[in-house]
C-alpha positions in Angstrom: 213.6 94.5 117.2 209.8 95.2 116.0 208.7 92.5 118.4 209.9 94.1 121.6 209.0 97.6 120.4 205.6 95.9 119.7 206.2 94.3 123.0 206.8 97.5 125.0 203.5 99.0 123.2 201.3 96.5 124.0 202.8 96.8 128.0 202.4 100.7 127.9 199.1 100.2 126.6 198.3 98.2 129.2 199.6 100.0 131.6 197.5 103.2 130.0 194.4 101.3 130.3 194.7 100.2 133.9 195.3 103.5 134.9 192.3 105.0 133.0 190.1 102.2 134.9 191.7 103.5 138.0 190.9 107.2 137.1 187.4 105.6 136.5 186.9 104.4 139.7 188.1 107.1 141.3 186.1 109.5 140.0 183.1 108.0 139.8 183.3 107.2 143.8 184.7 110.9 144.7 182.0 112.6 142.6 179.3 110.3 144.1 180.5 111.5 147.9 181.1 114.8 147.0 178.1 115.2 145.4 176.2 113.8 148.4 178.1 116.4 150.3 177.0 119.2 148.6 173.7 118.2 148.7 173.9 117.4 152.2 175.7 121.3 152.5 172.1 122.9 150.4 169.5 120.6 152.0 170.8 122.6 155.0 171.5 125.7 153.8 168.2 126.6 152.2 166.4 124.1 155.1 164.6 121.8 153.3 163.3 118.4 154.5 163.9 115.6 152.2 162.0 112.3 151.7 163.1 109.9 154.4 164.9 107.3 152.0 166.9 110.2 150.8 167.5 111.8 154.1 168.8 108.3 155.0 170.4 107.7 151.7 172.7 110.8 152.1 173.4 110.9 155.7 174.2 107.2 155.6 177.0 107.5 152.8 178.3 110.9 154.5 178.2 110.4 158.2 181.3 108.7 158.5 183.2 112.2 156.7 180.9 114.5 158.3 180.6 114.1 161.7 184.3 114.3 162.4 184.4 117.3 160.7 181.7 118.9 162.8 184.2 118.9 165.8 186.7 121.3 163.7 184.3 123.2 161.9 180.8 123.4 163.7 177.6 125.2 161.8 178.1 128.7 161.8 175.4 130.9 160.5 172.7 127.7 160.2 175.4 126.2 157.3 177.2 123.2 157.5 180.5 123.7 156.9 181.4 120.4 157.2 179.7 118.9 154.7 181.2 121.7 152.0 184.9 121.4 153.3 184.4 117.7 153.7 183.3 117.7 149.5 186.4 119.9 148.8 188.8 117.6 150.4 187.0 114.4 148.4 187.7 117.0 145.1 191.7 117.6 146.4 192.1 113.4 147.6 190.5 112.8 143.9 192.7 114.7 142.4 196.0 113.8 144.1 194.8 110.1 143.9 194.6 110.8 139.5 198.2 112.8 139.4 199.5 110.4 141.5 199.1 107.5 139.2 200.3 109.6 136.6 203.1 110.8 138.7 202.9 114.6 138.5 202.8 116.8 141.9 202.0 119.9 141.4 201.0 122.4 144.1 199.4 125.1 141.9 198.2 121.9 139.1 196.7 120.1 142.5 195.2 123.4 143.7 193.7 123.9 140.4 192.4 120.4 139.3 190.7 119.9 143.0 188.9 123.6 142.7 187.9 123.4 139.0 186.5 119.6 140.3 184.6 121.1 143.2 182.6 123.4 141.0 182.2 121.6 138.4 180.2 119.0 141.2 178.7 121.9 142.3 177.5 123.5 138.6 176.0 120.1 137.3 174.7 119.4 140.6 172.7 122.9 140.2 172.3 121.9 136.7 170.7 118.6 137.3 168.3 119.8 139.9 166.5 122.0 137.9 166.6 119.3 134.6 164.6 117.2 137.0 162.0 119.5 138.4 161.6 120.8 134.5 160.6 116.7 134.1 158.4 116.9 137.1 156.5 119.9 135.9 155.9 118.0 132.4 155.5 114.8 133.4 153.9 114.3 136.6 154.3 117.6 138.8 152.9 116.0 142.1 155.6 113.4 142.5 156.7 112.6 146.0 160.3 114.2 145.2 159.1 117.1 143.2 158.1 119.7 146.0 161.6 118.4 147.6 163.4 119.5 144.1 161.4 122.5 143.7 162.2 123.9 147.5 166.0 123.3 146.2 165.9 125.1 143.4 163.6 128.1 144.7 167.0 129.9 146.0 168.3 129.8 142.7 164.7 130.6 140.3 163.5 132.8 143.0 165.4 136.2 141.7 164.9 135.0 138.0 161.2 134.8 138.4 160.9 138.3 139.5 162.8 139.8 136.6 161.5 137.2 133.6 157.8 137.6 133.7 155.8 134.2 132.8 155.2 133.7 128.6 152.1 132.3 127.8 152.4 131.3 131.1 155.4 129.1 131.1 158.3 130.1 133.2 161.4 130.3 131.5 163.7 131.0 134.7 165.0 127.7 134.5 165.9 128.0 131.1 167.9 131.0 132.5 168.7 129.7 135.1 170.6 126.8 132.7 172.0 129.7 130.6 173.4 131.5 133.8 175.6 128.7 135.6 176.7 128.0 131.9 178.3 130.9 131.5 179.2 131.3 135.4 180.5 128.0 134.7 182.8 128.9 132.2 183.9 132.1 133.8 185.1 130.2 137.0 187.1 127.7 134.6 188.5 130.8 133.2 189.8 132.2 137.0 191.0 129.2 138.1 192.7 128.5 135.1 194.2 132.1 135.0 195.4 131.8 138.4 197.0 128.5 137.6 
């Protein structure tokens, strides 16, 4: 009797570990597209020109989602919708890809996952942006990227900079900045999870 409970352990182990690869892979390539997405969405939205290998880069890898969108939901108000719908959907297939591996449909659990997924890409994705131009102003400030980084970030340090005056003239708005999607961050958790 041990042996096939030991059996049946080592199976469901297994079985635990494939699916955790799975979940790996999925993940990995849903926040890669989506994450293109949304950067394709705030290249546009704050009109920026990015360095051609990128430009080709992203609109290479999101092309294919994108411009079938476009027909249903054209660019309203210089935005493109598609490319932010087209990053939730990756964020909803993700997520019923995961749950349904583990074999647990949930409307509200689906609704949840996929929107707490989708800002999540979107905070680290604002967070990440400003950890690079904080390297590029330390370590080498006229980089090819960095004016790129910095005109993607502007929206965002814009309004900090008028209120948080500079300190021995170093500018701490992306230090806020870091503070303030933290805690927006966690407030959004805190709705979705509530409405859940």
């Amino acid at each position: 009797m041990p042996v096939r409970l030991n059996r049946c352990f080592i199976w469901k182990g297994k079985h635990v570990v494939l699916q955790n690869i799975f979940t790996l892979i999925i993940e990995t390539i849903a926040s890669v597209l989506g994450g293109v997405l949304l950067l394709r969405f705030w290249i546009q939205a704050v009109r920026v020109r990015p360095p051609q290998q990128l430009a080709q880069f992203i609109f290479t890898l999101s092309d294919w989602a994108v411009r079938p969108m476009r027909r249903l939901l054209p660019g309203v108000g210089g935005y493109d919708w598609a490319s932010l719908i087209g990053a939730v959907v990756v964020a909803v297939i993700c997520i019923l890809l995961e749950l349904g591996v583990r074999s647990a449909l949930s409307a509200s659990l689906i609704f949840s996952l996929s929107a707490l997924l989708f800002f999540q890409w979107v905070f680290y994705g604002l967070i990440a942006l400003l950890i690079i131009e904080a390297i590029f102003s330390w370590v080498n400030p006229n980089a090819p990227l960095a004016p790129f980084v910095r005109a993607l970030n502007e929206p965002l340090l814009r309004p900090l900079r008028r209120i948080i005056p500079l300190i021995g003239n170093i500018d701490l708005s992306p230090l806020a900045a870091l503070i303030l999607l933290r805690v927006v961050h966690q407030l959004v958790i805190y709705l979705i999870m509530s409405v859940a």
